[in-house]
PDB file of N, CA, C and O in Angstrom:
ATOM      1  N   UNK A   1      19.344  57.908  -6.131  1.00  0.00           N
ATOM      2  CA  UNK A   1      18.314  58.364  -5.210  1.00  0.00           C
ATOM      3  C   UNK A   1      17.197  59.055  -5.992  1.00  0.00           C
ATOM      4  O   UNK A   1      17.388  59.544  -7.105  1.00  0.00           O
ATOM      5  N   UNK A   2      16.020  59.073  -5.354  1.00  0.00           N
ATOM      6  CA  UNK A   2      14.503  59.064  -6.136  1.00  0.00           C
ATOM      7  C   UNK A   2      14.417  60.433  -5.801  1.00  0.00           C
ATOM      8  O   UNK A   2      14.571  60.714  -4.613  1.00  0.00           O
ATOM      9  N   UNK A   3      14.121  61.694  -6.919  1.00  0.00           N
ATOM     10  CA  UNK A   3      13.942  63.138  -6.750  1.00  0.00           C
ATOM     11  C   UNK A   3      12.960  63.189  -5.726  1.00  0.00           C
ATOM     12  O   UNK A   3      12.862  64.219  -5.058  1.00  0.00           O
ATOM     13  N   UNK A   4      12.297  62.321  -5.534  1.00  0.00           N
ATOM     14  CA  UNK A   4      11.204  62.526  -4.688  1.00  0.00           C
ATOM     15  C   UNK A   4      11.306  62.324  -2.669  1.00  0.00           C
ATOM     16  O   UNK A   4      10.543  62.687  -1.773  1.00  0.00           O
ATOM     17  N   UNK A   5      12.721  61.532  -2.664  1.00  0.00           N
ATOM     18  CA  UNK A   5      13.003  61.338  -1.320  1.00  0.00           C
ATOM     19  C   UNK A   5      13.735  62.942  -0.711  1.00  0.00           C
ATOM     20  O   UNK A   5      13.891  63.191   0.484  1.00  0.00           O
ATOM     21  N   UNK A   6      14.142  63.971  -1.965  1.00  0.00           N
ATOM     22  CA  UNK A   6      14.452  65.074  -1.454  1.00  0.00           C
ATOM     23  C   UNK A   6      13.697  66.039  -0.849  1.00  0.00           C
ATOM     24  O   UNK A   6      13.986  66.954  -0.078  1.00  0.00           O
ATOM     25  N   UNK A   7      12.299  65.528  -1.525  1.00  0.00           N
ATOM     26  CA  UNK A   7      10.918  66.450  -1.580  1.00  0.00           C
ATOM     27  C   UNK A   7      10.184  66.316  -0.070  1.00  0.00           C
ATOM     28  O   UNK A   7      10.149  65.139   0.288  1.00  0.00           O
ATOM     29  N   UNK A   8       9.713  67.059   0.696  1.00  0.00           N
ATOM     30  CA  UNK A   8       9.074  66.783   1.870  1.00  0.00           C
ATOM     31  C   UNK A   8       7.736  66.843   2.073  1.00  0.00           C
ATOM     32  O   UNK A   8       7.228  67.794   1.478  1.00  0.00           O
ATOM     33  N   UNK A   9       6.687  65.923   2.934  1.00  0.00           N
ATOM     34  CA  UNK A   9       5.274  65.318   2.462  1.00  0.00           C
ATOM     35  C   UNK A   9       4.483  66.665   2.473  1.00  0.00           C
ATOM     36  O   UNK A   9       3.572  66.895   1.678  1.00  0.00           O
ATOM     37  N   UNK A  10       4.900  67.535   3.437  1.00  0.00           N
ATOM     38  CA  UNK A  10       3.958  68.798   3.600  1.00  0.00           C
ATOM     39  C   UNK A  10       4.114  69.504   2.434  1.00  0.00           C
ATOM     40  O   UNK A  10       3.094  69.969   1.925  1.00  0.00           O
ATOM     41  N   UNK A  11       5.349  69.713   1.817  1.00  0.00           N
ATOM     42  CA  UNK A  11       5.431  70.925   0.362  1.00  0.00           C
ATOM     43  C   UNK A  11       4.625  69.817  -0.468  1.00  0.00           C
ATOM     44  O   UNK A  11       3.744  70.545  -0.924  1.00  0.00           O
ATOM     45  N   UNK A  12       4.365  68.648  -0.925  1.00  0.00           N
ATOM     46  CA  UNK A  12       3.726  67.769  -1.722  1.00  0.00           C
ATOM     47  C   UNK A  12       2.054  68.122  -1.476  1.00  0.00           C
ATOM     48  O   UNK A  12       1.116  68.380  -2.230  1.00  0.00           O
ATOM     49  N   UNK A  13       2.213  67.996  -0.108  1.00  0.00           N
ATOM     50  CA  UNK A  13       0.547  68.744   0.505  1.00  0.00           C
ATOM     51  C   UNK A  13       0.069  69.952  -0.355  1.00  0.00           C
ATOM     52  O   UNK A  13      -0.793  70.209  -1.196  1.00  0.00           O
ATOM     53  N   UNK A  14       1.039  70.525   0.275  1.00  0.00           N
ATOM     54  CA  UNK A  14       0.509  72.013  -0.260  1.00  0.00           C
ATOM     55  C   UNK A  14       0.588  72.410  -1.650  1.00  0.00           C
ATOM     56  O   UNK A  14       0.010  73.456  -1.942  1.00  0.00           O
ATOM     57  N   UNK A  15       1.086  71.888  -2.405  1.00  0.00           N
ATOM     58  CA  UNK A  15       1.218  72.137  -3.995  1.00  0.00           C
ATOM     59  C   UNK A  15      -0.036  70.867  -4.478  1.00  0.00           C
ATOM     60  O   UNK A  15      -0.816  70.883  -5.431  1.00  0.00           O
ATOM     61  N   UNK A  16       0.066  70.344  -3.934  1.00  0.00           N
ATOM     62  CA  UNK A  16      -2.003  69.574  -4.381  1.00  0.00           C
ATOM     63  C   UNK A  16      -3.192  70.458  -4.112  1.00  0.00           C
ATOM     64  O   UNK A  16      -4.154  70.641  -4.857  1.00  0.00           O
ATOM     65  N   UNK A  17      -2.948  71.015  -2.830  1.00  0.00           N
ATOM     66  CA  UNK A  17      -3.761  71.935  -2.271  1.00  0.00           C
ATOM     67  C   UNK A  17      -3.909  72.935  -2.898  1.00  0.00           C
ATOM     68  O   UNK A  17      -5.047  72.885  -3.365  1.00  0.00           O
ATOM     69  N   UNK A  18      -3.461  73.763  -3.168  1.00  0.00           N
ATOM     70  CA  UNK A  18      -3.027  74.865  -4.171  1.00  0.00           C
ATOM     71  C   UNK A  18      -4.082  74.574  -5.380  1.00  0.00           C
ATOM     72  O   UNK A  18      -5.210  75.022  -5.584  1.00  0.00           O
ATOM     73  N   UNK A  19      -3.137  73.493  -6.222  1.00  0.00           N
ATOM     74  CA  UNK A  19      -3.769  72.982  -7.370  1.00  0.00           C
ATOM     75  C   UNK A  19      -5.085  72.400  -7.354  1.00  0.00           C
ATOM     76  O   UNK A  19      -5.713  72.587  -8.396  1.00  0.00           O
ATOM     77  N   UNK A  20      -5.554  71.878  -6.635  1.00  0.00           N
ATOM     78  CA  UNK A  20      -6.873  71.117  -6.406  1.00  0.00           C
ATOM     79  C   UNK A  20      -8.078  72.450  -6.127  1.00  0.00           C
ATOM     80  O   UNK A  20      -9.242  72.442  -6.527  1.00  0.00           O
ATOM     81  N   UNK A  21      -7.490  73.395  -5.439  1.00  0.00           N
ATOM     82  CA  UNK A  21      -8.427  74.579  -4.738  1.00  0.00           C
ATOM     83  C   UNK A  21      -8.250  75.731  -5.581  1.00  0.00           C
ATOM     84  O   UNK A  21      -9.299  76.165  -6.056  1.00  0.00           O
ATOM     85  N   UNK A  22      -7.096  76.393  -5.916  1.00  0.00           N
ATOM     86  CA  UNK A  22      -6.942  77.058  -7.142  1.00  0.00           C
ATOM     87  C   UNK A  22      -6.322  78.651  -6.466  1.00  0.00           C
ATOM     88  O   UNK A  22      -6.050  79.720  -7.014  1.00  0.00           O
ATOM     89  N   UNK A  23      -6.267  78.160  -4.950  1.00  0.00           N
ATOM     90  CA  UNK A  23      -5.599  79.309  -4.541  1.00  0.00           C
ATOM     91  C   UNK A  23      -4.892  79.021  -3.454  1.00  0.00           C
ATOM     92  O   UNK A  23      -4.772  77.883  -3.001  1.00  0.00           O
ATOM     93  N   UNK A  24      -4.180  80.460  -2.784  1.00  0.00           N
ATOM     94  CA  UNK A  24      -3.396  79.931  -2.003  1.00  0.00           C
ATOM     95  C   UNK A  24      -3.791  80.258  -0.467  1.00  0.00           C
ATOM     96  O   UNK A  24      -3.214  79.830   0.533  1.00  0.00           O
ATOM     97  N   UNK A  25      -4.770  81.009  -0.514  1.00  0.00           N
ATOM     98  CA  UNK A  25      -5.716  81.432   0.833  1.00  0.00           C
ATOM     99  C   UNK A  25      -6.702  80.332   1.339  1.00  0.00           C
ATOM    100  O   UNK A  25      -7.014  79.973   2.475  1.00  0.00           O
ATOM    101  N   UNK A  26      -7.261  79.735  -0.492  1.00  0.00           N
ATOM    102  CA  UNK A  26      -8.108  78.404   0.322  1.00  0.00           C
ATOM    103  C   UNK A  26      -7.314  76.992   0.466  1.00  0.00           C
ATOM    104  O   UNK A  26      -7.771  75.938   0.909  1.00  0.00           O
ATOM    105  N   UNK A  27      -5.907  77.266  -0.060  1.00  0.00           N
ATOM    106  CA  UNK A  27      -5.259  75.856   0.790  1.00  0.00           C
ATOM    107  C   UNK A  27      -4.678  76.416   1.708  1.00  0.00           C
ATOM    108  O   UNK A  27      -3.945  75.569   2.218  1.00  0.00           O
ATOM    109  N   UNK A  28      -4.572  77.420   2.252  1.00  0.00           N
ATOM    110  CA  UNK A  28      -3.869  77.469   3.414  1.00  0.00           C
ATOM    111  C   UNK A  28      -5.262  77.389   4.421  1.00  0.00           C
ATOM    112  O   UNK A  28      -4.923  77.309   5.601  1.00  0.00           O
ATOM    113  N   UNK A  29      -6.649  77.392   4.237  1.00  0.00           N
ATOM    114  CA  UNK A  29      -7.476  77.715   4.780  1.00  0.00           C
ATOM    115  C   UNK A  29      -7.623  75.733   5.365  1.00  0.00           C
ATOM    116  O   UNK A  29      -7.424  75.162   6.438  1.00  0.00           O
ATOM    117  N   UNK A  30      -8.019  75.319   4.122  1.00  0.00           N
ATOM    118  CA  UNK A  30      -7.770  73.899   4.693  1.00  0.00           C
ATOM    119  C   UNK A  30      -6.673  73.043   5.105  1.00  0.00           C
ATOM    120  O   UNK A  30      -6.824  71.852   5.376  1.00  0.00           O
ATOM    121  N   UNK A  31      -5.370  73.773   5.156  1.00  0.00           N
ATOM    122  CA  UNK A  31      -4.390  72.972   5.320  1.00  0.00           C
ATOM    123  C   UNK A  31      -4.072  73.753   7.361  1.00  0.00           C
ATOM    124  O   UNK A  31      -3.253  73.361   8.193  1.00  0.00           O
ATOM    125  N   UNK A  32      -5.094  74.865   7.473  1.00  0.00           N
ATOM    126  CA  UNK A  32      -4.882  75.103   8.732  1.00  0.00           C
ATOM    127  C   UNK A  32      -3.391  76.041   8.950  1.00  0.00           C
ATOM    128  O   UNK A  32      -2.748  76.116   9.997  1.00  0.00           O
ATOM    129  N   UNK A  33      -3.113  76.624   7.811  1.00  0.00           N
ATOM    130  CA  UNK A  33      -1.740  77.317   8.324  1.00  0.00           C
ATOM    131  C   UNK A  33      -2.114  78.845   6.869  1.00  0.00           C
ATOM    132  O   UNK A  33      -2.972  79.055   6.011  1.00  0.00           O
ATOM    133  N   UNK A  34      -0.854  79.533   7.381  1.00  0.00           N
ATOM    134  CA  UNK A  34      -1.079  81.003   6.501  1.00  0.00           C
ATOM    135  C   UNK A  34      -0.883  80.971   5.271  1.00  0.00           C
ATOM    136  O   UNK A  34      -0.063  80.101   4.978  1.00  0.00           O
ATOM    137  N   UNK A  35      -1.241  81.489   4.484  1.00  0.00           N
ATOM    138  CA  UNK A  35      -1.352  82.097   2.733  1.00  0.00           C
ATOM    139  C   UNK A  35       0.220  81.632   2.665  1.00  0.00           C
ATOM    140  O   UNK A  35       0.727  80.589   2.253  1.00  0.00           O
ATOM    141  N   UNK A  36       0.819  82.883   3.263  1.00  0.00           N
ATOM    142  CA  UNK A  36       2.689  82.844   3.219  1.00  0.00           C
ATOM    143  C   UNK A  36       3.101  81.470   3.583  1.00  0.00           C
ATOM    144  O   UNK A  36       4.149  81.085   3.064  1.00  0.00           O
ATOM    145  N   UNK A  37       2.493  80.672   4.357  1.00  0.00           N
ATOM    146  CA  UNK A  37       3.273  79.115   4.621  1.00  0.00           C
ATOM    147  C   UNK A  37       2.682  78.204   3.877  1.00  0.00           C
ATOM    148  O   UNK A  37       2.796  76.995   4.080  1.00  0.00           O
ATOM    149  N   UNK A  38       2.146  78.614   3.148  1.00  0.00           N
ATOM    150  CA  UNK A  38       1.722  77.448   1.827  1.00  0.00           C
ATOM    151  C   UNK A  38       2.382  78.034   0.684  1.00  0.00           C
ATOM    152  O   UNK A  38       2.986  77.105   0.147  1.00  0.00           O
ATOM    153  N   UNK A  39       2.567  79.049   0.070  1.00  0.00           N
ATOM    154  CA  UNK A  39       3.180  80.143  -1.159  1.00  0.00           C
ATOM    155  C   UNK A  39       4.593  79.690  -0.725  1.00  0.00           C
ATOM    156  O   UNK A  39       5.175  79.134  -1.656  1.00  0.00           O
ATOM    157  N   UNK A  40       5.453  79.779   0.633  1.00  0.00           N
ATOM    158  CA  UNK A  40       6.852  79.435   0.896  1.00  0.00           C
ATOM    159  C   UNK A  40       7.176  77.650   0.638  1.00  0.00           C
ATOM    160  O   UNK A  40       8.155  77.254   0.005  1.00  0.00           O
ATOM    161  N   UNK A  41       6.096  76.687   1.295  1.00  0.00           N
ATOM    162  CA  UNK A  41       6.460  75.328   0.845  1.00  0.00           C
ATOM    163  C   UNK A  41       6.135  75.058  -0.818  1.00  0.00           C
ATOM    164  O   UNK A  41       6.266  74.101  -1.581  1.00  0.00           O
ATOM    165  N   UNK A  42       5.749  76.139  -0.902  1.00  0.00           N
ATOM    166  CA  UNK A  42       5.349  75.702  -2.793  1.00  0.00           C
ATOM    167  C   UNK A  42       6.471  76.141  -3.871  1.00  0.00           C
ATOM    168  O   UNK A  42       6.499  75.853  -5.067  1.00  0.00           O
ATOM    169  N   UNK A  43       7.243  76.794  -3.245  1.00  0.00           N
ATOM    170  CA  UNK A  43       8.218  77.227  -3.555  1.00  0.00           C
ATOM    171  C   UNK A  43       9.200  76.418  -3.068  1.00  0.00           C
ATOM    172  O   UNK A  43       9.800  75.742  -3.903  1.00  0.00           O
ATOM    173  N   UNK A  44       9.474  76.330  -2.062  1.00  0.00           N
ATOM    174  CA  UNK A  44      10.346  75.216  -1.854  1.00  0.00           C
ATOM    175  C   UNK A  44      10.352  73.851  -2.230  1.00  0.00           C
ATOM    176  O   UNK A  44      11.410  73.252  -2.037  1.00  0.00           O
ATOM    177  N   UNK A  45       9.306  73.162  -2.775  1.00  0.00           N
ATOM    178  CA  UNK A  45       8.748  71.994  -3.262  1.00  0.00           C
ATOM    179  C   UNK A  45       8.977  72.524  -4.983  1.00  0.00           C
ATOM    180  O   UNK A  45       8.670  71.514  -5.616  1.00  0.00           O
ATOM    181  N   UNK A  46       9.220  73.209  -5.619  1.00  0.00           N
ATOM    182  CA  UNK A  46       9.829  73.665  -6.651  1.00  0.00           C
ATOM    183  C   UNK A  46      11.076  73.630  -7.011  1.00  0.00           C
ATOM    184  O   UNK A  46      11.456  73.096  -8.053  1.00  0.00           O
ATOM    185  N   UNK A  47      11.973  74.310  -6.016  1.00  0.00           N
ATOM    186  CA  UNK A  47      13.273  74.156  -6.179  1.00  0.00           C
ATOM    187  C   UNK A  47      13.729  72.726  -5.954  1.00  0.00           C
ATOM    188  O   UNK A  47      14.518  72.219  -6.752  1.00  0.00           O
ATOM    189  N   UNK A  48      13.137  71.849  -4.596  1.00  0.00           N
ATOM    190  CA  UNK A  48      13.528  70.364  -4.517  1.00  0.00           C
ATOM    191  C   UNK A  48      13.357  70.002  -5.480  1.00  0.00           C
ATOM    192  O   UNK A  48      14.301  69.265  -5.764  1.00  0.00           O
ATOM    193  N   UNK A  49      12.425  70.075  -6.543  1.00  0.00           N
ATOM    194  CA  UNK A  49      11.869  69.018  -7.603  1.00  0.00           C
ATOM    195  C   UNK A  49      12.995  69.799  -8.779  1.00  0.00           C
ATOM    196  O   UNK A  49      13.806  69.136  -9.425  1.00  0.00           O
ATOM    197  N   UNK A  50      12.900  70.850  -8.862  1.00  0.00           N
ATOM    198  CA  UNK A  50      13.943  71.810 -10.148  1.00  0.00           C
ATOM    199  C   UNK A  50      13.023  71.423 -11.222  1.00  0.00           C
ATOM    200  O   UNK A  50      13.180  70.582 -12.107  1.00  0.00           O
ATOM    201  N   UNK A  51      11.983  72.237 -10.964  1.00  0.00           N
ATOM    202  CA  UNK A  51      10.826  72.003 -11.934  1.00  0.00           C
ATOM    203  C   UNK A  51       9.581  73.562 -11.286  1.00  0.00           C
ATOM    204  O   UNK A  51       9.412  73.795 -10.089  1.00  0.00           O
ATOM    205  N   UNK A  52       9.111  74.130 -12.082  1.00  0.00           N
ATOM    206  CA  UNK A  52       8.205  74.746 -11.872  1.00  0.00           C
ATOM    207  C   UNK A  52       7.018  74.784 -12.051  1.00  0.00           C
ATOM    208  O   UNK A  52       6.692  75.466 -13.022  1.00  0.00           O
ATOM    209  N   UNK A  53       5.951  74.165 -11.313  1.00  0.00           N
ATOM    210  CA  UNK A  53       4.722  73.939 -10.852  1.00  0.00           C
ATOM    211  C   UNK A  53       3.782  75.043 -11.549  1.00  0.00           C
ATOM    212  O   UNK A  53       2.969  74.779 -12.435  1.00  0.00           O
ATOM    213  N   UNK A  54       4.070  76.603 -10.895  1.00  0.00           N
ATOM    214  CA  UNK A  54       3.135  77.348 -11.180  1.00  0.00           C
ATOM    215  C   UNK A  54       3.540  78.745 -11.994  1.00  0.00           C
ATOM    216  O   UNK A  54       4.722  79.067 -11.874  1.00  0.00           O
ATOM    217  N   UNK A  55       2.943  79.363 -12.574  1.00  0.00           N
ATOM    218  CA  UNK A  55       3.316  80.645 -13.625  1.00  0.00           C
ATOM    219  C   UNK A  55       2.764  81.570 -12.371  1.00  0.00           C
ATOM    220  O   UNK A  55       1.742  81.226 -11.777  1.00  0.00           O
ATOM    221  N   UNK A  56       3.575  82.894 -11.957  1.00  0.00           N
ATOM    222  CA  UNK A  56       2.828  83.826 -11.168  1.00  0.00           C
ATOM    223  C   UNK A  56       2.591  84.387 -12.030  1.00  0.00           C
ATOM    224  O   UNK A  56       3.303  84.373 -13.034  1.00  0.00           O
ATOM    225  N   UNK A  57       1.176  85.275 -11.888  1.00  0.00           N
ATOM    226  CA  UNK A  57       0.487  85.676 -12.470  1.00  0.00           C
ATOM    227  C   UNK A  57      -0.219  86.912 -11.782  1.00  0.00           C
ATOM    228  O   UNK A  57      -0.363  86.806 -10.564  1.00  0.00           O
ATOM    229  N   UNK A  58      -0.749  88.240 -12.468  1.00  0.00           N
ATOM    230  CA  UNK A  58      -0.948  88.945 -11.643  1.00  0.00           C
ATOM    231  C   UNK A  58      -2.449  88.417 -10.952  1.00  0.00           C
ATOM    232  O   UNK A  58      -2.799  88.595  -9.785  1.00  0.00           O
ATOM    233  N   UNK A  59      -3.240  87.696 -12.070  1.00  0.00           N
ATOM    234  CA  UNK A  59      -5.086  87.046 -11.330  1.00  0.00           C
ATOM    235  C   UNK A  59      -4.329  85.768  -9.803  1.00  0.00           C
ATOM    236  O   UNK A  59      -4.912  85.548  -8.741  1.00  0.00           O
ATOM    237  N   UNK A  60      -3.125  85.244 -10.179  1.00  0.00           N
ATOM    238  CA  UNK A  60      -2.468  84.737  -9.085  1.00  0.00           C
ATOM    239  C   UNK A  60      -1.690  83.133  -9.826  1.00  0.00           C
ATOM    240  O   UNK A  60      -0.945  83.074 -10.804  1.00  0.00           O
ATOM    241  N   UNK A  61      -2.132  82.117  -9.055  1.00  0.00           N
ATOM    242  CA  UNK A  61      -0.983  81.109  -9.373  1.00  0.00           C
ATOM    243  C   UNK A  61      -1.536  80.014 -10.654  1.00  0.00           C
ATOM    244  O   UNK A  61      -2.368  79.152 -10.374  1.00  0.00           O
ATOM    245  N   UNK A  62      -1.070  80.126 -11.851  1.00  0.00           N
ATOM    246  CA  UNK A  62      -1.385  79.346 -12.984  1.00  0.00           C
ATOM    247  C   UNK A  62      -0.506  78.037 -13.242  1.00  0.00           C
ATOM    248  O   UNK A  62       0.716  78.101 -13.378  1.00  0.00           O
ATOM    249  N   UNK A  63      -1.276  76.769 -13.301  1.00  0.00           N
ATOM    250  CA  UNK A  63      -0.226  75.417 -13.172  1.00  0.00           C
ATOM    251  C   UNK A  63       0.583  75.382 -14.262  1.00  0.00           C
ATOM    252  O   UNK A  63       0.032  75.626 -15.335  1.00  0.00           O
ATOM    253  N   UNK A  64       1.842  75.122 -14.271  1.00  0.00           N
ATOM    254  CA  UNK A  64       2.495  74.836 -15.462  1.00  0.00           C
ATOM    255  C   UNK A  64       1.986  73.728 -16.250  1.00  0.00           C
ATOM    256  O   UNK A  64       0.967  73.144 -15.882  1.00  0.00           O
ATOM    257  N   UNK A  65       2.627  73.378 -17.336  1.00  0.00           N
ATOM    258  CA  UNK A  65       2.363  72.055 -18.408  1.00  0.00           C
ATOM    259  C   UNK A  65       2.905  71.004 -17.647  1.00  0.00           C
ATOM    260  O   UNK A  65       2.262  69.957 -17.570  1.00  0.00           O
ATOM    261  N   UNK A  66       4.141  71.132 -16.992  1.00  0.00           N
ATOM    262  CA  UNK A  66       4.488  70.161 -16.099  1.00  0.00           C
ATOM    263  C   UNK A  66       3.867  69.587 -14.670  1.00  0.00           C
ATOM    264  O   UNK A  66       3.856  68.415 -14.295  1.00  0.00           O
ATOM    265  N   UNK A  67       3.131  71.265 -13.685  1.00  0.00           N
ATOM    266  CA  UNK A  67       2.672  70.921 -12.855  1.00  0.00           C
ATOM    267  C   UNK A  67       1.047  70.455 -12.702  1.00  0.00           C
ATOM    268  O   UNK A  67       0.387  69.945 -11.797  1.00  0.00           O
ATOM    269  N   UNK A  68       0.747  70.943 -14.179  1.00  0.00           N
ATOM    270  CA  UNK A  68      -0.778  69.831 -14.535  1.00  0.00           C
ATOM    271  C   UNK A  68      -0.679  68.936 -14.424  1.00  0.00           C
ATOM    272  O   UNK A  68      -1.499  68.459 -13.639  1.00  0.00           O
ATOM    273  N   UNK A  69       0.448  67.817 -15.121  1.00  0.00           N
ATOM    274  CA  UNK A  69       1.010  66.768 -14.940  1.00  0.00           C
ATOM    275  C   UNK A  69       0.961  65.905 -13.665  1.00  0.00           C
ATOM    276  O   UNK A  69       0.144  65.074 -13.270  1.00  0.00           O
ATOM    277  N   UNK A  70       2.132  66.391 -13.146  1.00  0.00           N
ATOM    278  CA  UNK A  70       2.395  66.138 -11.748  1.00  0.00           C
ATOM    279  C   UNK A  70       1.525  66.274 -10.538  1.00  0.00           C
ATOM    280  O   UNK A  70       1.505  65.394  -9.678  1.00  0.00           O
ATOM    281  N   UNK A  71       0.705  67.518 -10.447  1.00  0.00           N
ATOM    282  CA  UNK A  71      -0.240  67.395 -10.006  1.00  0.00           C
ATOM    283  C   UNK A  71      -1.120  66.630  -9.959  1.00  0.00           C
ATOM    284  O   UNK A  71      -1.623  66.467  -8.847  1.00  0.00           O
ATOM    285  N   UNK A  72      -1.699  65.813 -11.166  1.00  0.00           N
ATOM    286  CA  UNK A  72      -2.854  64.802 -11.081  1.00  0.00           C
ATOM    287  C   UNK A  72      -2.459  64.028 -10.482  1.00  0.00           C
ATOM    288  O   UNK A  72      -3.257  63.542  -9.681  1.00  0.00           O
ATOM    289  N   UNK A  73      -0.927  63.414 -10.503  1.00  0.00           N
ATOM    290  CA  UNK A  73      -0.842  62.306 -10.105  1.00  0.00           C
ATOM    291  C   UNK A  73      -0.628  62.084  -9.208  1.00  0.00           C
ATOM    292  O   UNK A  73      -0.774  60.972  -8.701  1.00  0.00           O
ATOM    293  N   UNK A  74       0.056  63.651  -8.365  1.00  0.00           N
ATOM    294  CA  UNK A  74       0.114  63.609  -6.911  1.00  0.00           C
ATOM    295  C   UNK A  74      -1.452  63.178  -6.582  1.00  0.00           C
ATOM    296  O   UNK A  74      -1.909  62.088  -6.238  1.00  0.00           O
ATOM    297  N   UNK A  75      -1.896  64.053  -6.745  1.00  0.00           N
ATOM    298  CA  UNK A  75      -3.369  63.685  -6.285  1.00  0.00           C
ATOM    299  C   UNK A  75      -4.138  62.603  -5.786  1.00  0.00           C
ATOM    300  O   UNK A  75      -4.785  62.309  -4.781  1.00  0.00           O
ATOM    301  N   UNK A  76      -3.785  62.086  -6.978  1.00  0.00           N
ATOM    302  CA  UNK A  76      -4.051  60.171  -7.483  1.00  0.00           C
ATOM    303  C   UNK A  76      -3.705  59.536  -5.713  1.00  0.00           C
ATOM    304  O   UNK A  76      -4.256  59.027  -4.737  1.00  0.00           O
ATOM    305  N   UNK A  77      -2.540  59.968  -6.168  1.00  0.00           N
ATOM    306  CA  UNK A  77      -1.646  59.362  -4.772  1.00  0.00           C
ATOM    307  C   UNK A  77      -1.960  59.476  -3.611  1.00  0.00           C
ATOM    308  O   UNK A  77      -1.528  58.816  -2.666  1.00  0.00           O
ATOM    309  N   UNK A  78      -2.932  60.538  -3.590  1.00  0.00           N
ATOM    310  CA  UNK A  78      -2.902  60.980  -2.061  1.00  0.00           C
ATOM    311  C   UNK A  78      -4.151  60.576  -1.886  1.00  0.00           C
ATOM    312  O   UNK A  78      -4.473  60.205  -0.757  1.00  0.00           O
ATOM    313  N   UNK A  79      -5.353  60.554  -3.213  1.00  0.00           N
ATOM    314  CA  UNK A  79      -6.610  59.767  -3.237  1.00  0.00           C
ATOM    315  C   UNK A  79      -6.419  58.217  -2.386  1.00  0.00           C
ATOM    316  O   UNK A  79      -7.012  57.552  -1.537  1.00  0.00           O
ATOM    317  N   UNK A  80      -5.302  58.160  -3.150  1.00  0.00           N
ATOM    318  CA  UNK A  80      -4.961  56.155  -2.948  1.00  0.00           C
ATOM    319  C   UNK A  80      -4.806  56.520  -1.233  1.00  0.00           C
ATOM    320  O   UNK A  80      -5.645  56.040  -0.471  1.00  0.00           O
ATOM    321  N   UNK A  81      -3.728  57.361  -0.705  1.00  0.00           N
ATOM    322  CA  UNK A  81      -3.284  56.890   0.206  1.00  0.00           C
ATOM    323  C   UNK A  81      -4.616  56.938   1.698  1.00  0.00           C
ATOM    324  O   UNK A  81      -4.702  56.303   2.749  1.00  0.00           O
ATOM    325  N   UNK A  82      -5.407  57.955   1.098  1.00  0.00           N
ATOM    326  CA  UNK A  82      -6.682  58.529   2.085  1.00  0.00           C
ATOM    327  C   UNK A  82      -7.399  56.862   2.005  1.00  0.00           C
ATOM    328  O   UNK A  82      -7.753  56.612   3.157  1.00  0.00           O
ATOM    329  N   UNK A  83      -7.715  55.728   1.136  1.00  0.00           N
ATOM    330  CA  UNK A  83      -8.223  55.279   1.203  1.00  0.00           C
ATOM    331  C   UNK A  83      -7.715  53.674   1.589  1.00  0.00           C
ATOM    332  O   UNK A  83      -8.211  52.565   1.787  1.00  0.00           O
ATOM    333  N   UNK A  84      -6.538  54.265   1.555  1.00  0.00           N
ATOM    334  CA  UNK A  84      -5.906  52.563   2.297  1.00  0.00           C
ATOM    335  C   UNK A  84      -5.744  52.665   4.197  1.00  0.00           C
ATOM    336  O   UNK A  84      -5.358  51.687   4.838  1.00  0.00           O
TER     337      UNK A  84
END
Protein backbone atom coordinates (compact mmCIF):
# COMPACT_ATOMS: atom_id res chain seq x y z
CA UNK A 1 0.00 0.00 0.00
CA UNK A 2 1.08 3.61 -1.28
CA UNK A 3 2.19 5.97 1.96
CA UNK A 4 0.12 8.25 0.32
CA UNK A 5 -3.40 6.36 0.46
CA UNK A 6 -2.84 6.82 4.40
CA UNK A 7 -2.48 10.57 3.92
CA UNK A 8 -5.83 12.61 3.67
CA UNK A 9 -6.52 15.31 0.65
CA UNK A 10 -7.20 18.18 3.18
CA UNK A 11 -3.76 17.64 5.43
CA UNK A 12 -2.04 17.51 1.65
CA UNK A 13 -4.07 20.93 1.22
CA UNK A 14 -2.91 22.44 3.99
CA UNK A 15 0.79 21.59 4.07
CA UNK A 16 0.93 23.20 0.26
CA UNK A 17 -0.84 26.01 1.70
CA UNK A 18 1.38 26.60 4.43
CA UNK A 19 4.35 26.13 2.12
CA UNK A 20 3.23 28.06 -0.89
CA UNK A 21 2.02 31.17 1.56
CA UNK A 22 4.67 30.85 4.20
CA UNK A 23 2.34 30.91 7.06
CA UNK A 24 -0.15 29.46 8.90
CA UNK A 25 -2.74 32.41 9.38
CA UNK A 26 -2.55 33.06 5.55
CA UNK A 27 -3.38 29.39 4.72
CA UNK A 28 -5.82 29.12 7.04
CA UNK A 29 -7.07 32.51 5.68
CA UNK A 30 -7.44 30.98 2.19
CA UNK A 31 -8.24 27.62 3.04
CA UNK A 32 -11.36 29.30 5.00
CA UNK A 33 -10.75 27.54 8.39
CA UNK A 34 -8.51 28.55 11.75
CA UNK A 35 -4.63 29.02 12.22
CA UNK A 36 -5.11 25.85 14.83
CA UNK A 37 -6.96 23.70 11.98
CA UNK A 38 -4.36 24.07 9.52
CA UNK A 39 -1.10 23.83 12.28
CA UNK A 40 -3.30 20.42 13.60
CA UNK A 41 -3.73 18.83 9.81
CA UNK A 42 -0.05 19.72 9.26
CA UNK A 43 0.83 17.85 11.88
CA UNK A 44 -1.14 15.16 11.30
CA UNK A 45 -0.10 14.95 7.58
CA UNK A 46 3.44 14.53 9.23
CA UNK A 47 2.96 11.76 11.34
CA UNK A 48 0.85 9.89 8.30
CA UNK A 49 3.79 10.49 6.04
CA UNK A 50 6.61 9.78 9.22
CA UNK A 51 8.46 12.48 7.74
CA UNK A 52 8.79 16.08 8.90
CA UNK A 53 7.75 18.84 6.64
CA UNK A 54 8.51 21.81 8.84
CA UNK A 55 11.33 23.01 11.58
CA UNK A 56 9.29 25.12 14.37
CA UNK A 57 10.85 27.95 14.75
CA UNK A 58 10.45 30.80 17.01
CA UNK A 59 10.00 33.58 13.42
CA UNK A 60 7.44 30.36 12.86
CA UNK A 61 7.26 27.33 10.36
CA UNK A 62 10.64 26.59 8.28
CA UNK A 63 10.33 23.72 5.37
CA UNK A 64 12.47 20.88 5.93
CA UNK A 65 15.07 19.47 3.15
CA UNK A 66 12.50 16.89 2.72
CA UNK A 67 9.41 19.08 2.84
CA UNK A 68 11.02 21.48 0.09
CA UNK A 69 11.02 18.44 -1.79
CA UNK A 70 7.74 17.17 -1.37
CA UNK A 71 6.22 20.21 -1.35
CA UNK A 72 7.03 21.21 -4.96
CA UNK A 73 5.72 18.35 -6.10
CA UNK A 74 2.68 18.35 -4.20
CA UNK A 75 2.14 21.50 -5.72
CA UNK A 76 2.92 20.37 -9.24
CA UNK A 77 0.09 18.07 -8.54
CA UNK A 78 -2.39 20.14 -7.46
CA UNK A 79 -1.29 22.75 -10.39
CA UNK A 80 -2.04 19.62 -12.75
CA UNK A 81 -5.12 18.73 -11.00
CA UNK A 82 -6.72 22.63 -11.00
CA UNK A 83 -6.20 22.39 -14.66
CA UNK A 84 -7.66 19.16 -15.83
Amino acid sequence: MSILNRVHLNGLRAVETVARLGSLSAAASELNVSASAVSQQVKRTEEQLGQALFERTASGLVLTEFGNVFTARLGAGFRELAQA
